[in-house]
N, C-alpha and C positions, 0 to 999 in steps of 0.2 A: 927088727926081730919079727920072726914070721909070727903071725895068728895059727892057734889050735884050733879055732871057733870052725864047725861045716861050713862052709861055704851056702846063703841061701837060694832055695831053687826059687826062684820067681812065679815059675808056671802054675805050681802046685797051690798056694794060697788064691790067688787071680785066679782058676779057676772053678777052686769052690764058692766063690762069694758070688760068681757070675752065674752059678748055679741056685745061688741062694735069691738072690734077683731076680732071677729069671720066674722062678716057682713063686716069691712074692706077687709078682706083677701078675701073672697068670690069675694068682687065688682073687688078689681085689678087684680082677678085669670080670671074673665069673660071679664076683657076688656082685656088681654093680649089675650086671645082668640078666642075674635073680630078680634082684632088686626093681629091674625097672618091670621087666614078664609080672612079675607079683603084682606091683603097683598101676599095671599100664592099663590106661582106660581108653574111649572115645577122642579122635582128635579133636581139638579146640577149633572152635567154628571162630569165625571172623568176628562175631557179633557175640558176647556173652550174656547179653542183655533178654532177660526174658518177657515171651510176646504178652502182649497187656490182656488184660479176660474183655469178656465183651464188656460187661458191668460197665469196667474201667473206659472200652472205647465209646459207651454209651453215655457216660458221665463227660468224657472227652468232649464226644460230639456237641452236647448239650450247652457244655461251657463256651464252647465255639460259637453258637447260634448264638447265645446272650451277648455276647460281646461282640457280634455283630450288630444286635439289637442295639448293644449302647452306641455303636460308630453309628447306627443308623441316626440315633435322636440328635448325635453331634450334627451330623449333614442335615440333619432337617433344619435344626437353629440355624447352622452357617448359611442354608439356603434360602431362608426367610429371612435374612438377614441380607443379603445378597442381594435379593429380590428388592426389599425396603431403599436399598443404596442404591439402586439400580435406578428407579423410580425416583430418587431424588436426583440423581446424577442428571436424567432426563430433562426433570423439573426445572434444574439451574441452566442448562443448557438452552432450554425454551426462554427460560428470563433473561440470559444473556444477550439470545439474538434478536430478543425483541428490542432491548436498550438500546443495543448498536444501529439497528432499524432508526429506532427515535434518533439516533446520536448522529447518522445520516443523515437523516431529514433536515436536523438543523445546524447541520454544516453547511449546506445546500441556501439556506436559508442565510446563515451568516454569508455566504458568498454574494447574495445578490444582495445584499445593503451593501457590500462593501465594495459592489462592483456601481451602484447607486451614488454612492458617496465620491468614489473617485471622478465617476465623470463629470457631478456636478460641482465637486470641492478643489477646483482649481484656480477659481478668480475670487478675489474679496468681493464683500459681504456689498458694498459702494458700486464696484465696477459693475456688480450683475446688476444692481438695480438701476444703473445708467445704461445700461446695453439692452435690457432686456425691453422687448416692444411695448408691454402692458404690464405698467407698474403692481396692477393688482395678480398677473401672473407671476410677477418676484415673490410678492407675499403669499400668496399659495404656493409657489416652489419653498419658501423658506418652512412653511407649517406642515409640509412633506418632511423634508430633511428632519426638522426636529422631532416627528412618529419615528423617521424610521432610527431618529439614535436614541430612544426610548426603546423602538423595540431592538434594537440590536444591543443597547445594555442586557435587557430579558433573557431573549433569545442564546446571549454568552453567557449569564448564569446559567442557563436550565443546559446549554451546553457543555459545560463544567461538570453541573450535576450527573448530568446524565454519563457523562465520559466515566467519573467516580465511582456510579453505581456498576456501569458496567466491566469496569476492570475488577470491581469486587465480586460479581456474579462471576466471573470467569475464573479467579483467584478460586474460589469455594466449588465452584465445579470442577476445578484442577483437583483440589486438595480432595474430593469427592471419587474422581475418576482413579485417585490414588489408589484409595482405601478400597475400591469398589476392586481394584487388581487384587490387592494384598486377600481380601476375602474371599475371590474367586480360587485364587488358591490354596487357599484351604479348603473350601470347597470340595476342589480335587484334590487334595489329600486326602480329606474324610471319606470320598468316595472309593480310592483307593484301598482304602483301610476295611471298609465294609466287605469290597471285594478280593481283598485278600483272605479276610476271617471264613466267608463262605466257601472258598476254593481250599482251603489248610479241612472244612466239613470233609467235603466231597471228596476229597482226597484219599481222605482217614476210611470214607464208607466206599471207595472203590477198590479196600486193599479188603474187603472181607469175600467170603467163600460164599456161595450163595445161602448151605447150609446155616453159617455164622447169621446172614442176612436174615434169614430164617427166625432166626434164636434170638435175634435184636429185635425182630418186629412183635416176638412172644411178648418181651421183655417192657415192651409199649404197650401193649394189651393191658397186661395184667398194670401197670404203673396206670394205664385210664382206667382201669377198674377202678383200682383203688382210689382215686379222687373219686368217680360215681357217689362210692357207698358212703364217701364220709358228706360230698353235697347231698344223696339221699337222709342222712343222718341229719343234717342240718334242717331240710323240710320236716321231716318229722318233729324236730324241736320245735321249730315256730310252727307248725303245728296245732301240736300240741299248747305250746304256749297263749296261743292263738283262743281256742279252744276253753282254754282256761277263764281267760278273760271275759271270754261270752256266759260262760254258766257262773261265773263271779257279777257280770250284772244284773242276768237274769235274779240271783239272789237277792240283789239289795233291790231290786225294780217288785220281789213278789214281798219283802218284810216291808217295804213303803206299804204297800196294797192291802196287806196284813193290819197297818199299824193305823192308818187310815179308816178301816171295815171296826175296830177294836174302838177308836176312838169317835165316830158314829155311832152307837150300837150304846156307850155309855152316857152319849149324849140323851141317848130315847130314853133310855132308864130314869135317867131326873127328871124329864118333865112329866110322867109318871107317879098320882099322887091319889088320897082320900078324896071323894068329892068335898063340896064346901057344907054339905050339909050336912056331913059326917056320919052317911050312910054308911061310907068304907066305899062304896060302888066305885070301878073303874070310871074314870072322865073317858070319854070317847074325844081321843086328839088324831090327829091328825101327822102322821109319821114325815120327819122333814126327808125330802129325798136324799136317796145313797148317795155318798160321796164320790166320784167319779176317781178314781187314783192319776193322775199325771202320766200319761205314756212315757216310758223310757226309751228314746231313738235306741235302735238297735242298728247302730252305722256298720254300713260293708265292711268285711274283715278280706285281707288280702291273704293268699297263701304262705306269704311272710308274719301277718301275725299284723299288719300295720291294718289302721283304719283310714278310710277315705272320708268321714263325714264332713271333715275340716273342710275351707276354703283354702287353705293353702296347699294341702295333703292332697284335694281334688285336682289344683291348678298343677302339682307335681306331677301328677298319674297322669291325666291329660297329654302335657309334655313328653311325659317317658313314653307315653302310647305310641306315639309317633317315633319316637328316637328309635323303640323296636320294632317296630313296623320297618322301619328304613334298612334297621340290620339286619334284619331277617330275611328283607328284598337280596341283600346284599351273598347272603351265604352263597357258598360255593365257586365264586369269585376270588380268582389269584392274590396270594400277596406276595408282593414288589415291595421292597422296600423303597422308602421315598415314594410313593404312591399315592394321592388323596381321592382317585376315583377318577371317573364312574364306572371304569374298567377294572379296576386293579385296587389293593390299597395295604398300607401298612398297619399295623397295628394302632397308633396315636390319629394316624388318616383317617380310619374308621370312625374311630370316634367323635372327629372332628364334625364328618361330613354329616352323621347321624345327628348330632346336638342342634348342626346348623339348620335340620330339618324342624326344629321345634323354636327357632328362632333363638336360639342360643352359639354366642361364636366362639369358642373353646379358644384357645393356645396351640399351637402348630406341636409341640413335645411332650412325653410325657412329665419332661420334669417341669415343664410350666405349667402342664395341665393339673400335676398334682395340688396345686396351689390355689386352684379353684373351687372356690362353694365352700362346703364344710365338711370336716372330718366325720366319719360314724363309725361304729363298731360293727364289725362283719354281720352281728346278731342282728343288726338291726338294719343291714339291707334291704331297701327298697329296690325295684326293677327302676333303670333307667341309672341308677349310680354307675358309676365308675370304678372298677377295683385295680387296683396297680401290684406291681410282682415284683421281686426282686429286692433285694437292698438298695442296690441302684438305678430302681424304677426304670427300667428299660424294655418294661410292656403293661400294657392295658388292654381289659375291654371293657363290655358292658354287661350292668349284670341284669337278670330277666327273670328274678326268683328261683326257687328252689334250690338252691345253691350251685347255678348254672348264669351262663355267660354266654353273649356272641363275639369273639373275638379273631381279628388277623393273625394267625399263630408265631408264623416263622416263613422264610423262602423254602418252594417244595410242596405248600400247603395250600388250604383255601381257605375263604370264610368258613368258617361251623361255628357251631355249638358245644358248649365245653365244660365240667366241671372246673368250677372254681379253684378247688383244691388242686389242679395239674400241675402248678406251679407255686411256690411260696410266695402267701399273698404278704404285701408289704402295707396296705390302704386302705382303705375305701372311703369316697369322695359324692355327697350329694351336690350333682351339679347348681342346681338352684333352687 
């Protein structure tokens, strides 16, 4: 049975929806479009990472030098160290070839008894004394033979001996020559390390502008100002401090002198009386003389506030005189790290070489140096201490009053003169 139904056109539906499509895809393709023109900024650099402020590359730098300083004090120990092995290593090697010398000699020695012995130890003890021309030559050849087997018993202990000691000398300067490798290299690791931390500085300061350079060297100014004013601040404390103490003896030195004049003066009063005849008339006496008050020493006051009167106080000052004296010679003179002088020196070098001038022999490091003398409080620095920096004491100099220092700073630098304050002080150490 036929269908009534139209027949469907195909074309007609399919090409409204391809229409409807079409105009969808267009509307989302122009608002993505919008969307990005709206949105669209600066293309994305390679690097999102933003550039560090100076502050930040000056803080940089700064951590970089310290941590140089700390490889520095490692290489100094591993080098003193090195040095010490080295010297023994030497030591054993001389004790060695002298025993073998001995051990030589009496090889040599046992050779000719034994070469003694064979030629005369061939016929019995009977037949030589029948052969031989002059019986009393048998008995001097026999009191021969029995020295020389006396001394070739000797001669074979001490040879023994000798063998024993020196396979031991050689044993310990092996085990010596060992050690003395294993520490050279480290050594040159530490050295390594030093020179890497320096070169990661220079790196950081050849990527600035000159301007930038400019603006960092401000940024040092004003950063040694600021230590100046607080070691200016600290002289004026002691000082003052100082200061105080001198018109505080002076006081007790004039109420003695007071108290003394008060008790004289009471004394005249009583022997003061009626005559004995009961005139009333004054007795004419004779005034005992004034009492002289006790001088009070007014001992040298230093610009720290410390006094020198002492014998030991004196022998200090003395010593430090020289110790600045030497640093002072020393200003403007390069520092190298690993340096002890007389050209050059590093920060722990200076100080070394300086103490050594007062007959004092410090510690090659600062962290063995800290360990020396006694601890004080910054207030009560004396010139010729020692002040150390850092948490992990990896710089010292020495201090010279007034809240000032002569120190090896850093590579790039010299000797100077420096507020205390440049650096967060960790210490301070009276040498002796």
């Amino acid at each position: 049975m036929a269908s009534h139904r139209k027949p469907r056109n195909s074309f007609g539906p399919i090409r409204s929806t391809s229409q409807a499509v079409g105009i969808t895809t267009a509307a989302v393709t122009s608002v993505a479009l919008l969307s990005q023109t709206a949105y669209a900024g600066p293309p994305a650099s390679p690097s999102t990472a933003p550039e560090p402020s100076l502050e930040e590359v000056r803080k940089k730098v700064d951590d970089l030098y310290q941590r140089a300083g700390v490889a520095t004090q490692k290489y100094n120990a591993v080098k003193e160290r090195t040095d010490k092995q080295r010297g023994q290593v030497d030591k054993l090697l001389d004790e060695a070839a002298q025993r073998t010398a001995k051990l030589n000699d009496t090889r040599q020695e046992l050779g000719a008894i034994a070469a003694a012995q064979y030629r005369n130890g061939g016929a019995s003890d009977t037949a030589t004394l029948m052969l031989a021309d002059d019986p009393q030559s048998y008995f001097d050849q026999r009191h021969l033979m029995s020295r020389l087997s006396g001394k070739q018993e000797k001669s074979l202990s001490d040879y023994q001996q000798l063998q024993a000691t020196a396979a031991k000398k050689r044993g310990e300067a092996t085990k010596s020559m060992k050690t003395l490798a294993e520490t050279q290299g480290e050594l040159k690791s530490s050295k390594r390390e030093v020179q890497r931390k320096l070169s990661e500085a220079r790196e950081l300061l050849s990527t600035l502008t000159a301007e930038e350079k400019a603006r960092l060297a401000a940024l040092e100014k004003k950063r040694e100002a600021e230590a100046r004013e607080k070691a200016k601040e600290l002289a004026r404390k002691k000082a003052a401090e100082a200061e105080r103490k001198r018109l505080a003896k002076e006081a007790t030195a004039k109420e003695q002198k007071q108290g003394q004049e008060q008790s004289s003066n009471t004394d005249a009063g009583t022997d003061a009386g009626p005559n004995d005849d009961g005139s009333g008339g004054a007795t004419e006496t004779t005034p005992p003389p004034a009492a002289t008050p006790t001088p009070t020493p007014s001992p040298d006051t230093s610009t720290d506030g410390s006094t020198t009167g002492d014998s030991t106080n004196d022998s200090y000052a003395a010593k430090a005189e020289k110790v600045i004296a030497f640093a002072e010679a020393q200003i403007g003179k390069p520092y190298v790290w690993g340096a002890q002088g007389p050209d050059s020196y590093d920060c722990s070098g200076l100080t070394g070489a300086a103490w050594k001038t007062a007959g004092v022999t410090l510690p090659r490091t600062t962290w063995d140096q800290v360990k020396f003398g006694t601890q004080v409080s910054v207030d009560d620095a004396k010139p010729g201490d020692l002040v150390f920096f850092y948490d992990d004491i990896s710089h010292v100099g020495i201090y010279i009053g007034d809240g000032k220092m002569i120190h090896a700073p850093k590579p790039g630098t010299n000797v100077r003169t420096e507020s205390i304050y440049y650096m967060p002080i960790h210490s301070v150490r009276r040498v002796a």
